[in-house]
C-alpha positions as CSV (number, residue, x, y, z in Angstrom):
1,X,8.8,19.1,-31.9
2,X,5.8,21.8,-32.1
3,X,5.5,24.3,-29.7
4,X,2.2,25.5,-28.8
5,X,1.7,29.5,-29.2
6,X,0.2,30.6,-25.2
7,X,-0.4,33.7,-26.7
8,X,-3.5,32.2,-29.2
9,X,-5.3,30.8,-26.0
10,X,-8.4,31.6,-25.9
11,X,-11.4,31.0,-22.9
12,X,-12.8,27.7,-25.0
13,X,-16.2,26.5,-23.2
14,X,-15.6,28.7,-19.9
15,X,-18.3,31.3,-19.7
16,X,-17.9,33.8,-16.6
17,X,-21.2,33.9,-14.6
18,X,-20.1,37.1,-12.5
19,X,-18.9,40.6,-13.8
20,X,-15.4,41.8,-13.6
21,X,-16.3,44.0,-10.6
22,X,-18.4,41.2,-8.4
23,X,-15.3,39.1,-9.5
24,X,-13.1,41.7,-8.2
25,X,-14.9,42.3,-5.0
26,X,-14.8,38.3,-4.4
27,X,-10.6,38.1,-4.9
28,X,-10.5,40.7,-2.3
29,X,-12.7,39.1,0.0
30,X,-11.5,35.9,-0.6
31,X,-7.5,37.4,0.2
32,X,-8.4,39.1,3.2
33,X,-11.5,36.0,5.1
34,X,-11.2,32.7,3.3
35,X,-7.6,33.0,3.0
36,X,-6.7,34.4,6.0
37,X,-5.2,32.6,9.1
38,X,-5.9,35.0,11.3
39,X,-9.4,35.2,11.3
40,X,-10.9,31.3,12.5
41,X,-14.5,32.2,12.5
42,X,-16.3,29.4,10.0
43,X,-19.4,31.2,9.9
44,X,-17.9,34.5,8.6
45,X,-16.6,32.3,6.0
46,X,-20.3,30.4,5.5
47,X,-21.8,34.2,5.3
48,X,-19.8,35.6,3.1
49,X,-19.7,32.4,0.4
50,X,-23.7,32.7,0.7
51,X,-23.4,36.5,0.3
52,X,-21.8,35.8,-3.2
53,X,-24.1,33.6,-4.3
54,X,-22.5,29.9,-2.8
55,X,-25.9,27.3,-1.7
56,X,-24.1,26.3,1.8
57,X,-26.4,23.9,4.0
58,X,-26.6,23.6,7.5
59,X,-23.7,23.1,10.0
60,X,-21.2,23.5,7.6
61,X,-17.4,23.6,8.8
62,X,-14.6,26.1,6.8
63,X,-11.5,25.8,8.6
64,X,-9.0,28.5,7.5
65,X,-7.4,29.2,5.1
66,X,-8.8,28.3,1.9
67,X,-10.1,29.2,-1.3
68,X,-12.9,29.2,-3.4
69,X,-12.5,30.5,-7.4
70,X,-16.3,31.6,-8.1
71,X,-18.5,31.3,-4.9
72,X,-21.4,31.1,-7.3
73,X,-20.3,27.9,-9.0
74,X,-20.4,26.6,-5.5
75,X,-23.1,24.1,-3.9
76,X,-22.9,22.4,-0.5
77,X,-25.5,20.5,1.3
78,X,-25.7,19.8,5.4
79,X,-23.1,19.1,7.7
80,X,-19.9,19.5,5.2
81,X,-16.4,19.6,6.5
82,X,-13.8,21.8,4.8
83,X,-10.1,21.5,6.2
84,X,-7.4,23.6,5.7
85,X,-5.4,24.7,2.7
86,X,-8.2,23.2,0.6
87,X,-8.8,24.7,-2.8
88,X,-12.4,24.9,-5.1
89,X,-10.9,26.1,-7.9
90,X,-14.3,26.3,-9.6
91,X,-14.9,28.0,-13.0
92,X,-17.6,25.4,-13.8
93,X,-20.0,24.3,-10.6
94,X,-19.1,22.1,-7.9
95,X,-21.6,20.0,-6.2
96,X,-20.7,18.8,-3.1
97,X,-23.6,16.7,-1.0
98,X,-24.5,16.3,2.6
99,X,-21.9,15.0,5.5
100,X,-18.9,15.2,3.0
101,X,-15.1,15.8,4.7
102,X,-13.0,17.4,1.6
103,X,-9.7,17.2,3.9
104,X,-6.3,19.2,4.4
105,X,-4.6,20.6,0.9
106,X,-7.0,19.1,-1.3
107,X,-7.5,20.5,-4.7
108,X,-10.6,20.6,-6.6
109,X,-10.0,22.5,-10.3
110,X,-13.4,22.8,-12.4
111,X,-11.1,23.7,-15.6
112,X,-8.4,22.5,-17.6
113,X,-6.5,23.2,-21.0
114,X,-6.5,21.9,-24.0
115,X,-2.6,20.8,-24.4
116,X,-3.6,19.1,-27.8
117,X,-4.0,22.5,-29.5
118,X,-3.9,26.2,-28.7
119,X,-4.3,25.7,-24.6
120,X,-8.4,26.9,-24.3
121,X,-9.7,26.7,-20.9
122,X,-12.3,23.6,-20.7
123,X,-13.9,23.3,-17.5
124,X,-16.9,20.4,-16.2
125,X,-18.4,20.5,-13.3
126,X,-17.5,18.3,-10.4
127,X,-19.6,16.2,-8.1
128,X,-19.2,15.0,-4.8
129,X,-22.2,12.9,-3.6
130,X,-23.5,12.5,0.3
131,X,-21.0,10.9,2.6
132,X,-18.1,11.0,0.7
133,X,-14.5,11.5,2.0
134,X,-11.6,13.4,-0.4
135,X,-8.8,13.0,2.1
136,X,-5.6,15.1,2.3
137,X,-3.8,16.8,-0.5
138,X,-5.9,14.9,-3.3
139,X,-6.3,16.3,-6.7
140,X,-9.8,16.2,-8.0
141,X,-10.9,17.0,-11.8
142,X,-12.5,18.1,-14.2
143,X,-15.6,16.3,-14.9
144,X,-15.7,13.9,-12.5
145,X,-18.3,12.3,-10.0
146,X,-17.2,10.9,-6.7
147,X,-20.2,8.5,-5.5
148,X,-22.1,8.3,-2.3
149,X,-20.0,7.5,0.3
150,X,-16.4,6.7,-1.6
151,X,-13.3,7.5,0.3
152,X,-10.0,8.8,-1.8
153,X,-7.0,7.8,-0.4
154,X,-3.9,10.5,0.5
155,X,-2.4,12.1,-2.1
156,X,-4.3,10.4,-4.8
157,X,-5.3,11.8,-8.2
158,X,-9.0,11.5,-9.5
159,X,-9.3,11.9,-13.1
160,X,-12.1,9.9,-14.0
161,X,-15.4,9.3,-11.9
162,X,-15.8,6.6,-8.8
163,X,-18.5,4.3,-7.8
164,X,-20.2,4.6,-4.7
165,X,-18.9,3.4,-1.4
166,X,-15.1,2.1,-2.8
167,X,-12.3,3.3,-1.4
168,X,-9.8,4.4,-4.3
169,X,-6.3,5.7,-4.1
170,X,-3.2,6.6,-6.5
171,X,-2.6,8.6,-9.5
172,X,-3.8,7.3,-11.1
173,X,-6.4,6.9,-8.9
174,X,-7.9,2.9,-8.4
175,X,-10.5,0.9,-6.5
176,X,-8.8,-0.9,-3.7
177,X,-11.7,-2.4,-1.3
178,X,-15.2,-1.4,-0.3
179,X,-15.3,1.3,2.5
180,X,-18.1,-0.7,4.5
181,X,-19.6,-4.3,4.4
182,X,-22.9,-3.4,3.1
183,X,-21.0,-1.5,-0.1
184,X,-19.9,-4.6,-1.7
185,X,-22.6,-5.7,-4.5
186,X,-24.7,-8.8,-4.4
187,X,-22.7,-12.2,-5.5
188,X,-24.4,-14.2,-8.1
C-alpha cells in the first residue's frame, strides 16, 4: 500500500490574498476578539472583520467565539446570524447572502487536499444564498452552493451543492422535503 510523502505538499491552486504580516496581525486579533469568550460585543467583532477587509451587511449577529481564516475571503449580506463555535475556514471566498443563520459548531472549510497524490491544498469558494439555514455542527465544503432558502439538517455533511428551498440532512447529505409549501415545483 503507497504511502503519500507530506513532506512534497505543495500550496496547489491556493493563492494567499494578504501578506504574512496582515496575516499575522489577523491570527492575533482573531485569538484575542473573535475567539474570545470573554468579550460578547458583536459589533467589535463586525468592526474588526470590516477592518480586515470582510463585506459585512447590515444588522449582522457574531456570537462568540468563532473564527474566520482570511477576513478578506469573507462576504456577508444583511441581517446574518453567526452562532457560536462556528468556523469560516476560508482560504478561497465565502459568500454568504442576506437573513442567513449559519448555527452552533458549524464548519465551513474553503480548502481541501488532494489525497490522490502529493496532498496540495485545493480550495473553491463557498456560497450560501439569502434565507438559508446551516444548522448546528454541519460540515460545509469546498465548492459548494447552498440555494436560496434551503435548510441543512444537524450534523449533516454538505459535499456537493443543494437546490433552493429543500431541506437536506446526513453525510452524506440528502434532500428529504421542501422547507415551505410554495418551494415544491409545479406538477405536470
Amino acid at each position: 500500500m503507497r504511502v503519500i510523502d507530506l513532506s512534497r505538499a505543495g500550496k496547489g491552486n491556493f493563492v494567499a490574498r494578504r501578506g504574512k504580516l496582515v496575516q499575522a496581525a489577523w491570527y492575533l486579533v482573531e485569538t484575542c476578539v473573535l475567539d474570545n469568550r470573554l468579550l460578547p460585543l458583536s459589533a467589535l467583532r463586525v468592526g474588526l472583520l470590516r477592518l480586515f477587509g470582510a463585506k459585512v451587511g447590515e444588522g449582522c449577529r457574531l456570537v462568540h467565539p468563532m473564527r474566520v481564516k482570511a477576513p478578506w475571503n469573507l462576504e456577508m449580506g444583511d441581517n446574518c446570524w453567526i452562532g457560536v463555535d462556528v468556523w469560516i475556514y476560508n482560504q478561497a471566498p465565502v459568500r454568504i447572502g442576506s437573513n442567513v443563520c449559519i448555527s452552533q459548531g458549524a464548519f465551513l472549510s474553503a480548502g481541501s487536499h488532494d489525497m490522490r497524490t502529493n496532498m496540495d491544498l485545493h480550495v473553491a469558494p463557498i456560497v450560501i444564498e439569502d434565507g438559508a439555514w446551516v444548522s448546528s455542527k454541519c460540515v460545509v465544503q469546498m465548492g459548494v452552493t447552498i440555494g436560496r432558502s434551503a435548510v441543512v439538517t444537524p450534523l449533516s455533511v454538505v459535499h456537493r451543492s443543494l437546490e433552493a428551498g429543500g431541506v437536506y440532512g446526513g453525510n452524506p447529505c440528502r434532500f428529504i422535503r421542501w422547507r415551505f409549501e410554495e418551494s415544491k415545483p409545479p406538477r405536470p
